[in-house]
C-alpha positions in Angstrom: 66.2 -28.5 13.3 69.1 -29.6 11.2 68.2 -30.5 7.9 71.3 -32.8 7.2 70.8 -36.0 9.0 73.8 -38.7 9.0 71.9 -41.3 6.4 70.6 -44.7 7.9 72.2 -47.8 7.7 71.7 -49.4 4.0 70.7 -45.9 2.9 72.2 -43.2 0.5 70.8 -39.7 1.7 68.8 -38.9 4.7 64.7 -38.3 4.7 62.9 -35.1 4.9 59.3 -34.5 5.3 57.7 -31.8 3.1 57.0 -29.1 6.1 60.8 -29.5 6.3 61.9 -28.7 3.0 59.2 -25.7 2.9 60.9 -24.3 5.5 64.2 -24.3 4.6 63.6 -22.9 1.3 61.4 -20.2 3.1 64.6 -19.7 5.3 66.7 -19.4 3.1 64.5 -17.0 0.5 64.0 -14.3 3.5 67.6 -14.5 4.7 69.1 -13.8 1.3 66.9 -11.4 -0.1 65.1 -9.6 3.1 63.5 -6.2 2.2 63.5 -5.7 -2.2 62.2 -2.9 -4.6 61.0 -4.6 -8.2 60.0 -2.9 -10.7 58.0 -4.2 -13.6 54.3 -4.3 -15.4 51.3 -5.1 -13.1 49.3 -7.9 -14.8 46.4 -9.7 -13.0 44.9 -8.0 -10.1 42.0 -9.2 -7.7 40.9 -7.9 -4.6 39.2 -10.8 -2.3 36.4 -10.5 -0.3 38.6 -10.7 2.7 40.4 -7.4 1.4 43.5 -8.9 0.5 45.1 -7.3 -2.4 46.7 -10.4 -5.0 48.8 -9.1 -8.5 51.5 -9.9 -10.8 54.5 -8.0 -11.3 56.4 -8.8 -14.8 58.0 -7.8 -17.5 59.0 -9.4 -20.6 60.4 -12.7 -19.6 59.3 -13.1 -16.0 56.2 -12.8 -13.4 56.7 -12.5 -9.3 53.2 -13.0 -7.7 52.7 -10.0 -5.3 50.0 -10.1 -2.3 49.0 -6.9 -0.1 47.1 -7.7 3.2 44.4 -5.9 4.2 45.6 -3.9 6.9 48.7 -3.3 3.9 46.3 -2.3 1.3 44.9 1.0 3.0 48.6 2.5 3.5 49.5 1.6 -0.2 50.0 5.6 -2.1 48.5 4.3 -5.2 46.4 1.4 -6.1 48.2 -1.3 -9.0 46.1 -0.9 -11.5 46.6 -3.9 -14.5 49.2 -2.5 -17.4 50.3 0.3 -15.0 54.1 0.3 -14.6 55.2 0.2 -10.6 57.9 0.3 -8.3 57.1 -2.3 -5.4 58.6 -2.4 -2.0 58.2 -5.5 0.3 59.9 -8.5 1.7 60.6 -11.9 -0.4 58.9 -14.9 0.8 57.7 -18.4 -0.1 53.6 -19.8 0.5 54.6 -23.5 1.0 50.8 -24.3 0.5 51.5 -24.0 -3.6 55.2 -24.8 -3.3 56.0 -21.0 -4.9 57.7 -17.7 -4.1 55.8 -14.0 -3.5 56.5 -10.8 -2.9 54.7 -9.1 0.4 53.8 -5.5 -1.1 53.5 -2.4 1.2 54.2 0.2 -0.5 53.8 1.1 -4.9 54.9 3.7 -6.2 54.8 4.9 -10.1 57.7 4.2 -12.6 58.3 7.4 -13.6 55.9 10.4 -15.1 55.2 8.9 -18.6 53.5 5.8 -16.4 51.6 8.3 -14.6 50.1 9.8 -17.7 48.9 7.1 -19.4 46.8 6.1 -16.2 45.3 9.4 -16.2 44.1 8.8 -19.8 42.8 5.7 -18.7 41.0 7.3 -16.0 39.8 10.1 -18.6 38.6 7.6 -21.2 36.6 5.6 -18.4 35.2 8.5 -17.1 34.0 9.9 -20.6 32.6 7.0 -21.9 30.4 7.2 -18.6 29.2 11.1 -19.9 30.9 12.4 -17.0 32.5 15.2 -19.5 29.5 15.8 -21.2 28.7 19.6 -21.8 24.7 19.3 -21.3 25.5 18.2 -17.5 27.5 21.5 -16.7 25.4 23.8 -14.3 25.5 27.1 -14.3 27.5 29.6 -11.8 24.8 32.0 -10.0 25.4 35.3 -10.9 26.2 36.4 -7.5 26.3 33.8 -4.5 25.6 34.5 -1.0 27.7 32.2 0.3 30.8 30.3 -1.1 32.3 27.3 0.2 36.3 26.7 -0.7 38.2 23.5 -0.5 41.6 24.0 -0.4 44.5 23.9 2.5 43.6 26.6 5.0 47.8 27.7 5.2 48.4 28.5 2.0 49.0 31.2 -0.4 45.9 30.3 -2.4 43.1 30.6 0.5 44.6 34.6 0.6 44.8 35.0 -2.8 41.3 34.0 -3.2 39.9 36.0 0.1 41.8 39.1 -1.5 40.2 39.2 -4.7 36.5 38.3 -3.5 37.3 41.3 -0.8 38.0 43.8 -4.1 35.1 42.6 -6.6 32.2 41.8 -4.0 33.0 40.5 -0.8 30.6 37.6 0.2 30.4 35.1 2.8 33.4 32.4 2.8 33.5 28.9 4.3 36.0 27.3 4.2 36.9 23.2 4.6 40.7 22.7 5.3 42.2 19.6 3.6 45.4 18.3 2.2 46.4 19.2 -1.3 48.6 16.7 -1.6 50.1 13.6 -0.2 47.9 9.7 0.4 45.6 12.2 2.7 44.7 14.7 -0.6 42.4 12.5 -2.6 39.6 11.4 0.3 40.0 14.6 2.0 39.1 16.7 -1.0 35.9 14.5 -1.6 34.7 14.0 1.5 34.5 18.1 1.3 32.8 18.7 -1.7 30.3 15.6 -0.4 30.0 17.7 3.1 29.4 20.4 1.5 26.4 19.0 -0.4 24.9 17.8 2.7 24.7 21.0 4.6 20.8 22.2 4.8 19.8 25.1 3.4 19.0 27.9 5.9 20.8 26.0 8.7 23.1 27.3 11.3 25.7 26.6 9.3 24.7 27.8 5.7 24.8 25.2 2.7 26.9 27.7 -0.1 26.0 28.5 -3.4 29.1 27.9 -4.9 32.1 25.8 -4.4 35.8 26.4 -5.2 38.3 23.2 -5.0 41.8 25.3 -5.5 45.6 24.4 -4.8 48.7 26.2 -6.3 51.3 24.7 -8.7 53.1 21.9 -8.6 54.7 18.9 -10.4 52.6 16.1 -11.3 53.5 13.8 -8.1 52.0 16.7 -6.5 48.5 17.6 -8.3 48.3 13.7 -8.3 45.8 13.6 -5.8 43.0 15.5 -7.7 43.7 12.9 -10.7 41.8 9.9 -8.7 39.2 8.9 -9.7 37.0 9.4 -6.4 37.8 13.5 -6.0 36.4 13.3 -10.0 33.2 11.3 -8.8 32.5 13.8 -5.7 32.9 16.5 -8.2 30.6 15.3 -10.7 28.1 14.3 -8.0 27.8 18.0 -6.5 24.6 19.4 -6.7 26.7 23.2 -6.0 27.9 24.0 -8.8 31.9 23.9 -9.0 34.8 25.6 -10.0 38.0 24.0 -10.1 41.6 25.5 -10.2 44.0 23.5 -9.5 47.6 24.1 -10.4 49.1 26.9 -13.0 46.9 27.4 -16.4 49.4 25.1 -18.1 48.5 22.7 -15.6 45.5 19.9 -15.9 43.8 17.5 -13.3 41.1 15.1 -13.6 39.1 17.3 -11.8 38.7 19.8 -14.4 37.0 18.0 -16.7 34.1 16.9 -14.5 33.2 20.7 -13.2 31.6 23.1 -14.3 33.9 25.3 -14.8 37.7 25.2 -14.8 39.4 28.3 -13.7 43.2 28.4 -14.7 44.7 30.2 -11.1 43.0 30.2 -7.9 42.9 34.0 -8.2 40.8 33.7 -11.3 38.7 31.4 -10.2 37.3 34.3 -7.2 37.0 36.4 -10.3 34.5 33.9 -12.1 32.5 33.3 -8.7 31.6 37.1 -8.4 30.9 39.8 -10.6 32.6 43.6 -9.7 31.0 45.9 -7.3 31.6 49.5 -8.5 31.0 47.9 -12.6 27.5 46.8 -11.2 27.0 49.9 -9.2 28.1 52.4 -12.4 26.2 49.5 -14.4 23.0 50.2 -12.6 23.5 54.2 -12.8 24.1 54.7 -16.5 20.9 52.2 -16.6 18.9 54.6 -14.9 20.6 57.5 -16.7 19.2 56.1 -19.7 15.8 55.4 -18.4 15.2 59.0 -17.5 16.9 60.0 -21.0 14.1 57.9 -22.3 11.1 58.9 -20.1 11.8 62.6 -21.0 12.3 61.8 -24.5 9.1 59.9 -24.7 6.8 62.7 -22.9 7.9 65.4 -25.2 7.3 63.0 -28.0 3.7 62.2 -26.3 3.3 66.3 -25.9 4.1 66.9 -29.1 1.6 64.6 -30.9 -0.9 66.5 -28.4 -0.3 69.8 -29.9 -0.3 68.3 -33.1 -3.9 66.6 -33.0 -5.3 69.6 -30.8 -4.4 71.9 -33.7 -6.9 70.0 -36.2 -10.1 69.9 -33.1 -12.7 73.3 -33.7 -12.9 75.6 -31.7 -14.6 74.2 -28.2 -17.6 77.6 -28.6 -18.6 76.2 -32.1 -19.0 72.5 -30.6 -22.1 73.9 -28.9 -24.1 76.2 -31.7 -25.8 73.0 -32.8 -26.6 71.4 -30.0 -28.2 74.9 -28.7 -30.3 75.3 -31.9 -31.8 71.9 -31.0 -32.2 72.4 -27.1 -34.5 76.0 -28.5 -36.2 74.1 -31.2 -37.3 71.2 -28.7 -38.2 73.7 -25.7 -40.8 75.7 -28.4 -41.9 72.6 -29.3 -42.9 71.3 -25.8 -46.0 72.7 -24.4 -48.5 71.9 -27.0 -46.6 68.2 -26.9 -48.0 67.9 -23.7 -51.5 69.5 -24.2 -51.9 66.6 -27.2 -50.8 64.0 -24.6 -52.8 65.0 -21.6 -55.9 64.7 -23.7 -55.0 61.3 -25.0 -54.9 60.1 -21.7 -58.2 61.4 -20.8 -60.0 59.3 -23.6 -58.5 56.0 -22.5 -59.3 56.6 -19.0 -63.4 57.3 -20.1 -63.0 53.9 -22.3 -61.6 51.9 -19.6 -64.2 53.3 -17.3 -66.8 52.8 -19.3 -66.5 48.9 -18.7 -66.6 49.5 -14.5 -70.2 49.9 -14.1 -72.1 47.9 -11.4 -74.3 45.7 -13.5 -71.6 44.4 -15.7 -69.5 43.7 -12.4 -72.4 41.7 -10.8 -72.3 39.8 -14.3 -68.9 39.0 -14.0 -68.7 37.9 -10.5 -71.5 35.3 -10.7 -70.0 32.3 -12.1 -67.6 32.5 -9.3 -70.1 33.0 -7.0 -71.6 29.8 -8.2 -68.3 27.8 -7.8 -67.2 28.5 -4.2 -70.8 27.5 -3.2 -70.2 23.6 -4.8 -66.7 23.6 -3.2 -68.5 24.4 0.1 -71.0 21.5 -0.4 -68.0 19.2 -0.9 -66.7 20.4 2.3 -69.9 18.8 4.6 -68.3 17.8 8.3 -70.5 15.0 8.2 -69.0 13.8 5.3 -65.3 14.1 6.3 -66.2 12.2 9.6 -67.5 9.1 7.0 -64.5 9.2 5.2 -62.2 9.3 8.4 -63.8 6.2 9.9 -63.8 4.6 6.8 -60.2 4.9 6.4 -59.7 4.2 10.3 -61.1 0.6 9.8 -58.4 0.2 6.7 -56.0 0.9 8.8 -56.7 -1.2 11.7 -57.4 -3.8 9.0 -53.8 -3.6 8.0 -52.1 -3.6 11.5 -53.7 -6.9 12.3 -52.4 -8.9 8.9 -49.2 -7.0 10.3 -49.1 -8.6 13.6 -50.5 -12.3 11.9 -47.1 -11.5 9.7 -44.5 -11.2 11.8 -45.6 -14.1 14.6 -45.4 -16.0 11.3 -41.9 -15.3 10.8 -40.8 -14.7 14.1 -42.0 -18.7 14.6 -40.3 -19.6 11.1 -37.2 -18.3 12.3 -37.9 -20.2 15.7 -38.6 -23.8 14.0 -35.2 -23.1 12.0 -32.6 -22.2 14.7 -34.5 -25.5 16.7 -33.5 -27.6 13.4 -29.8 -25.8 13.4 -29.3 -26.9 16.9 -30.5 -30.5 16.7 -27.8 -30.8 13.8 -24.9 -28.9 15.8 -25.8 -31.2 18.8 -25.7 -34.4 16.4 -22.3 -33.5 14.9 -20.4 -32.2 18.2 -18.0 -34.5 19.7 -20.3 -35.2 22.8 -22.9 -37.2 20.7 -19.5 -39.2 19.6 -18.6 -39.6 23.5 -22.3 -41.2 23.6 -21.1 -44.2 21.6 -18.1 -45.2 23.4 -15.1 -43.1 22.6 -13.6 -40.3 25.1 -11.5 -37.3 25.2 -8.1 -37.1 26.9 -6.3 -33.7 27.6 -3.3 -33.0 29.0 -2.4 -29.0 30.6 -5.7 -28.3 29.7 -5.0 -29.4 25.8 -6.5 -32.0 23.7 -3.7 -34.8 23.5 -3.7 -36.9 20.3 -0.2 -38.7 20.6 1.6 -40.6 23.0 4.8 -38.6 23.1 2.0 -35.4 23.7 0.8 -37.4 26.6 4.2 -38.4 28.1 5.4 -34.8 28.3 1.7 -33.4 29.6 2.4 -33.1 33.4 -1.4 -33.6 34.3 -3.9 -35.7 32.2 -8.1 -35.9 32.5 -10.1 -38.2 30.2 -13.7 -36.9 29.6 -16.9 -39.1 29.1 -20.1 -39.3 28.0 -20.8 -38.5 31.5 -18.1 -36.6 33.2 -14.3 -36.3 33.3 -12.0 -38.2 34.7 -8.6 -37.1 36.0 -5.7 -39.3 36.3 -5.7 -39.8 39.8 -9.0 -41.2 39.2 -11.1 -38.8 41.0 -14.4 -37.6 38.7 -16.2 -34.8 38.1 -19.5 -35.1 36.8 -20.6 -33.8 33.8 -23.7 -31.5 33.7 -26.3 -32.4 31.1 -28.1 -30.5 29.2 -31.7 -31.0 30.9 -29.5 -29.8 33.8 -27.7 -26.6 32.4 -31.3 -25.4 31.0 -32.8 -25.6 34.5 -29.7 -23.5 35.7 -30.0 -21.1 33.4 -33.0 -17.9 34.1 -36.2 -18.7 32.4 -36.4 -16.6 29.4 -39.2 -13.9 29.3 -41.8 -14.3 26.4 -41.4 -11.2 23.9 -43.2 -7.8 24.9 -46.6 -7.9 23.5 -46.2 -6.0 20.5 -49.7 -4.3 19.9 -51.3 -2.6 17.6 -49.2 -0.1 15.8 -52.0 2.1 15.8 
């Protein structure tokens, strides 16, 4: 609608109502000024929970509030970071709700290379201050990898260049994970790699590697740009496989290369670190064994030589026996009348010791045992035992009937006490209560308490002293106890115990 009225009678200038003027001014902001690039100094910026992306944009006399949606904020090339000097592109317009003007960003872009630089030494110095650089957390390259895993694009000069010189040191098994080296894509692609990477299992179809290479070829600093953010330098430091990186010329330097492990300055250098040189190792391992045989043949003519030196000072082997001879001769002379001399020494002992065998001294010996076993017999009289046995029969029997006296004692303890227990339970239950007066009403089978319980129950039965009551006023008589015990089966008296013996 028009905003210029023709004023009312007895008035000056027409009326407006606030929406009115908002929208004017909002009309007239995005006619005149329609699509803009500012540049200026990012101040403030928040991130909301929705995902909306709200900064400043200034410089030294002036601030335009800037706001990225959240469908805005995923396309944007770079992330406004505060004191970061930017570009912004987007359409002028007004948020009526605080009567003030905004830019609509989608798209930032960096104000020039010196801007650009000092965000990477922001990045750099928030990163080391986290130990990220730290030298202690650098793992070591294995000395030759079975498998090694490359990130890099899989159209380039640099995958060949790297293929070629693994091919003429020691070829080894190559995966590789194709991803953009530049561009918005570069920065997520490269660390969801390395991260993949990390996650294969070892001994799996597809085989985790031992080593990873993250390589791209030169390039200005718009271009390396994407191994500068800060979430390739996370995945990087993160890798359990240790990394190389080579990114760029050697004059170049990313983010990246600080966090790995090791920092190769061409691609082609970095296939040189990963693997040692076939025909070195092979002529390695032959002049090795040269000189192991140099020094096994050097060490047995050294060992034969001491031989010949220590056999020279031994005696003759002839002379080692003259002694030992003599002796043998001298002992041999000497034996026969040894055992004459011993042979009669043996026959006086034997004459001693038989000497003490004769018959009379035997009898002598043997009768005090004699004597013993004949009072051991005595004590062994079958009409003793049979004494003892009955005696010790009538203990026992003895026993077993104070046993029996015992335990109808406390079995009928027991009895008098369970008699007393149910006396009580039957004078504290609720039907002693229904004897005095009161009653029981359930409702659904429940015990009902309230009223509002008893208007939603769909059936109700009051019980009695002396039977139940339904609502319809039909009853059912309640069985007492006298009644119940002469339903139930007599009880059988306990099995006679006996004697236990």
């Amino acid at each position: 609608m028009d905003l210029i009225d023709d004023p009312q009678p007895g008035e000056n200038a027409p009326e407006f109502t606030v929406s009115e003027i908002s929208g004017a001014v909002k009309k007239t902001i995005e006619g005149a000024f329609g699509r803009v690039r500012v540049r200026g100094e990012v101040g403030r910026v928040m991130l909301a929970r929705s995902g909306h992306l709200y900064f400043d944009v200034k410089d030294d006399r002036s601030v335009i509030a800037a706001v990225s949606w959240k469908g805005q904020v995923s396309r944007l090339s770079i992330m406004p970071e505060e004191g970061m000097e930017v570009i912004v592109s987007g359409k002028i317009t007004t948020f009526g709700n605080q009567s003030k003007y905004q830019i609509n960003v989608d798209d930032v872009v960096v104000a020039g290379e010196g801007a650009l630089m000092a965000m990477l030494e922001k990045r750099k110095k928030t990163l080391a201050a986290e130990g990220l650089f730290a030298p202690e957390r650098k793992k070591k390259l294995p000395f030759l990898p079975e498998v090694i895993g490359v990130v890099t694009s899989p159209s380039g000069a640099v995958i060949r260049d790297i293929l070629h010189r693994l091919r003429d040191r020691f070829p080894r098994k190559v995966l590789i994970w194709p991803v953009a080296v530049q561009g918005d894509a570069c920065a997520p692609q490269v660390a969801a790699a390395i991260e993949g990477f990390n996650k294969l299992s070892p001994g799996g179809a597809l085989p985790r590697p031992d080593l990873l290479i993250v390589a791209r070829g030169g390039g200005s600093i718009e271009d390396l740009w994407g191994f500068n953010e800060e979430v390739v330098a996370r995945a990087a430091a993160a890798s359990d496989i240790p990394l190389i990186s080579a990114v760029g010329h050697e004059t170049d330097t990313t983010l990246i290369d600080f966090v790995s492990d090791l920092r190769a300055p061409t691609p082609t250098a970095a296939a040189e670190h990963a693997v040692p040189v076939r025909l070195e190792l092979l002529a390695w391992t032959e002049e090795q064994g040269t000189r192991l045989t140099r020094s096994l043949e050097q060490a047995l003519s050294q060992r034969g030589q001491r031989l010949r030196d220590v056999a020279r000072a031994l005696p003759r082997p002839d002379t080692l026996l003259d002694t030992p001879r003599q002796r043998l001769d001298t002992a041999s002379h000497k034996l026969p009348a040894a055992l004459r001399n011993v042979a009669q020494l043996r026959r006086v002992k034997l004459a001693e010791a038989s000497a003490g065998l004769r018959p009379r001294v035997l009898t002598a010996r043997l009768q005090p045992m004699r004597d013993s076993l004949e009072k051991a017999a005595a004590r062994l009289d079958p009409g003793r035992i049979t004494e003892t046995n009955k005696r010790r029969s009538m203990d026992v029997a003895n026993m077993a009937g104070r046993l029996d006296r015992a335990y109808l004692a406390n079995t009928k303890r027991h009895q008098d006490r369970l008699t007393a227990l149910e006396r009580m339970r039957q004078t504290l239950g609720y039907t002693e209560t229904l004897k005095r007066g009161y009653a029981v009403v359930r409702g659904d089978g429940d015990v009902v308490t309230t009223q509002a319980a008893a208007t939603q129950a769909k059936a109700l039965e009051i019980e009695f002293a002396d039977g139940r009551l339904a609502l319809d006023g039909s009853a059912t008589p309640k069985e007492t106890p006298a009644k119940a015990q002469r339903k139930a089966a007599p009880k059988k008296d306990a099995p006679d115990q006996g004697s236990l013996f």
